[in-house]
Structure formats: C-alpha cells, structure tokens
N, C-alpha and C positions, 0 to 999 in steps of 0.2 A: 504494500500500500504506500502512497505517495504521501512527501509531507502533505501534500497542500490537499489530499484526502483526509490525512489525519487532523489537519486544524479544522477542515470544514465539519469534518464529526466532533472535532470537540466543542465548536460552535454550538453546533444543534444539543449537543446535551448540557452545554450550559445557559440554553434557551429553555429547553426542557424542565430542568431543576432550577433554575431563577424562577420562573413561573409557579410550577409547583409550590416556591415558597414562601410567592408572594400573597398566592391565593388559596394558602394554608392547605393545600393538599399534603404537605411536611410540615407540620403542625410546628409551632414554637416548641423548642424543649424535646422533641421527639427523636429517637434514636435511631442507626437503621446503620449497614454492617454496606459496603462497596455493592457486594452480592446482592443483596437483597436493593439497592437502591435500580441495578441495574435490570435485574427481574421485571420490578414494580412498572420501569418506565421504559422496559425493552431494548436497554442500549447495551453497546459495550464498555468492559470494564477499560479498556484505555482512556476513553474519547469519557467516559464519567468519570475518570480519574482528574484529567485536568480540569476540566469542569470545575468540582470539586476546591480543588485548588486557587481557582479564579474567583469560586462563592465564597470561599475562606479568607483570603484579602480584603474582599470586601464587607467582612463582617458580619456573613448572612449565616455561616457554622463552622462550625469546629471540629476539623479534621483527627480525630483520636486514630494515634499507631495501633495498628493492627485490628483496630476494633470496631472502625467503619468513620461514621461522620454524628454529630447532635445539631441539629438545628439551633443557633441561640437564640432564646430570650429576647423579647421584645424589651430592649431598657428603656425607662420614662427617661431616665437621663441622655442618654445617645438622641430619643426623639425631641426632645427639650433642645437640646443643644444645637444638633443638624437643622431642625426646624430656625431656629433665632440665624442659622447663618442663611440660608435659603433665602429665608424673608431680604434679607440685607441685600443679597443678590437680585432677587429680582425687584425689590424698589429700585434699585438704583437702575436696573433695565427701564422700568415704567416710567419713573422721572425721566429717561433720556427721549423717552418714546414723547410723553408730555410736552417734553421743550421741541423735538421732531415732528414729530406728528404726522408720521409718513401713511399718507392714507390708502395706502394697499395691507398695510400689517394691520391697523385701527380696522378696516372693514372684514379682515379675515379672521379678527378677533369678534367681532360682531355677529360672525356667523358659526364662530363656536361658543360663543354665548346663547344665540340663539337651539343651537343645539340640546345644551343644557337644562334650556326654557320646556323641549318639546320631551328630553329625557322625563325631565319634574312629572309633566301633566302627565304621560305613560307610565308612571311608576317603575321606568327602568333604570336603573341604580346602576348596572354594568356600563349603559352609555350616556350616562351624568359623566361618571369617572372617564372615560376615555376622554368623552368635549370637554372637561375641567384639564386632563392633564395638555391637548391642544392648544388650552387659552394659556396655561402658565409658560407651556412651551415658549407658543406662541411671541409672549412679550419678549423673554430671555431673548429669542433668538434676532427680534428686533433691534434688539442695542445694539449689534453689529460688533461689539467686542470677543472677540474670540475668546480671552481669556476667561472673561466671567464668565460665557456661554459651556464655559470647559466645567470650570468648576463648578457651576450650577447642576450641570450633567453627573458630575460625578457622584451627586449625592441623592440622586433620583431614586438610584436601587432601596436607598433608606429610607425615604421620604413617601416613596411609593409604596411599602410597604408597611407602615403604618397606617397609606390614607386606603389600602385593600382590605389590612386588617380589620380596620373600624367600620367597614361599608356599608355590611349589612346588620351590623348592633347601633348604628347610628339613627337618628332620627334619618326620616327624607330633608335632602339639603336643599329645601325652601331658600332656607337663609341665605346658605350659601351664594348659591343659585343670585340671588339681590344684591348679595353685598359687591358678586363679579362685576354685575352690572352697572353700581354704583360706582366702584372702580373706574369702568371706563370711559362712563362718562366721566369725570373728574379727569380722568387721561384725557378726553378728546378735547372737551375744555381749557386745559392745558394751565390746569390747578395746581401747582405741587406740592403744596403745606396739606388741600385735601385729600388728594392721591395718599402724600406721607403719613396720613392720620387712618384714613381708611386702610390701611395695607397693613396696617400695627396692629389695628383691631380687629382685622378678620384672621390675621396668622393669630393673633392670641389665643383670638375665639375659638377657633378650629384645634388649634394647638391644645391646650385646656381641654379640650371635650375629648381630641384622641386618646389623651395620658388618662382620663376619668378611667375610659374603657377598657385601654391596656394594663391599670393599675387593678380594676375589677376582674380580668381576666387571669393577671398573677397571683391574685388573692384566692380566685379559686383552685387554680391548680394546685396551690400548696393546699388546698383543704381548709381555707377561710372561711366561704362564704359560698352558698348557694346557686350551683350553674346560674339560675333564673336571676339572679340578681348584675350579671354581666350586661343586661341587657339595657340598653336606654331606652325609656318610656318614651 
C-alpha cells in the first residue's frame, strides 16, 4: 500500500472517530481496547492507529499503552477557557467585518441566519447547529487574517464539541437563534461598542448554560444525581 493510500485511510478514520466523539457515539469517559475500536467502526488497525494519535493531540483521548484509548472528560474548565479565547477571536473578526462591511460575506451570513430561523420553526436541532457553525465560520473567515482564521480553526474540535454535546439537553435555541440576528444587525450597522457588548453576552450566555449541562452530566456519572436531572427544562 502507498503512503498516500495510507494517509488517505488515516484520514477517513480520523473523520470516522472525531465524529463519533463529537456526537457521543464514544461517550465521554468510555473505554475501548484499538481492536474493539476498529471492529465497532470497520476500519483498520493502522489507519485507527494514527487516527488515534491525531484525537490525542488534540485533547479528545487518551491513548493508554497496551490497553486501547478512554475518551476524556468533558472539563468545564478547558470549555470555560477555549470558549473566552474563541469569543476574543471572532469579535475581533466581526469588529473588522463592522468597520468593512463587505457585503457578499454580510449577505451570506444573512442567509445562514436565515437558515437557522427555518431550523427553529422545524424543530430541527441537527440543522440549527450546522447554519450556526456556517454563521461563526462565516465571520472568522471574513476578516481575511489568516492567522486568526488558523487559530480560531484550531479550536473548533473543542468548541464543537461541547456545543454537540449540549444539543439535545439544551433548550430549543430560540434565543440563540435572536441574539445571531441581533449580532448582525449591529455588524451591518457598523456599531462596534454594540456588536462588542452583544458578542460578550451571548458567548457568556451560551457558555454558562453549556458548563450547567456538562457539570450535571459529570455529576451523574460519578453517581451524584439522577440521569433525569441532566436535563434542561
């Protein structure tokens, strides 16, 4: 087999198992042996080895010698932290966009707002989250800094995974959904104190409500509190 078969499979099995763990099919905390990972999701053990490898860099598990991989733990503190630097990234995208105001990215943001809007009234939560991860995209990739656009990216696998894990113990993101909106208007307007004040208050807000959830869900695992009580009303 060629390298460049070998990376293509390592690809695919580290699309395979990112997914998997973003959409708790490898549950936080869950154990599972190379073998049995490769069974589970039909791959080979080469191409899930490096896989593997590449999820472990990035924080998503913990590689144990000999004895397979554990999924870690959702930390309130990693999501706390990652979240405060995100926020900072992409304000500083929106403010640029604010002072630009380049109206091909304003209108394509409009139209994954609008998505968002038609997710709500559907009750589908799967495509809220894809047009919400389009709109934040969206702005990031407008500022036209590579740099930010890099590091904003690189924290996505975290950030994503926290806003999968909370999706469906969440309320319906009504709110949300208003506050994007509110957002861009203030961006199109070319408000930046508003912009800077809305974008504080919806990452808090958002933020605060995901740690509520993954705080309730740690508590159960260790045997605190009643499955049912994970749940936001």
């Amino acid at each position: 087999m060629t390298d460049g078969a070998n990376t293509s499979l390592a690809d695919q099995a580290y699309a395979v198992l990112r997914g998997a763990i973003l959409n708790n099919l490898l549950a936080p905390g869950s154990f599972a042996s190379e073998r049995e990972v490769c069974e589970r999701f039909e791959l080979s053990r080469t191409p899930v080895h490096q896989a593997l490898l590449r999820l472990r860099d990035e924080g998503l598990v913990e590689v144990l010698p000999r004895r397979g991989i554990r999924v870690l733990p959702l930390s309130v503190k990693d999501v706390r932290e990652i979240h405060q630097i995100a926020r900072a990234l992409e304000l500083e995208a929106a403010l640029l966009l604010c002072e630009g105001k380049k109206s091909d990215a304003l209108a394509q943001l409009r139209r994954h707002a609008a998505d968002m809007q038609a997710a709500i009234e559907s009750g589908d939560r799967d495509a809220w989250v894809q047009a919400d991860t389009r709109f934040h995209l969206g702005i990031v990739a407008s500022s036209g800094n590579d740099r930010l656009i890099q590091q904003y990216n690189s924290l996505r696998v975290l950030t994503d995974r926290a806003r999968l894990f909370v999706l469906h113990l969440r309320p319906l993101p009504v709110q949300s959904t208003q506050e994007h909106l509110g957002m861009l208007d203030a961006i199109e307007a070319g408000e930046l104190d508003r912009v800077a004040a809305l974008y504080r208050t919806h990452w808090e807000r958002t933020t605060n409500e995901m740690i509520e959830i993954i705080e309730g869900f740690n508590r159960h695992r260790s045997g605190g509190m009643p499955a049912a009580d994970i749940f936001v009303p």
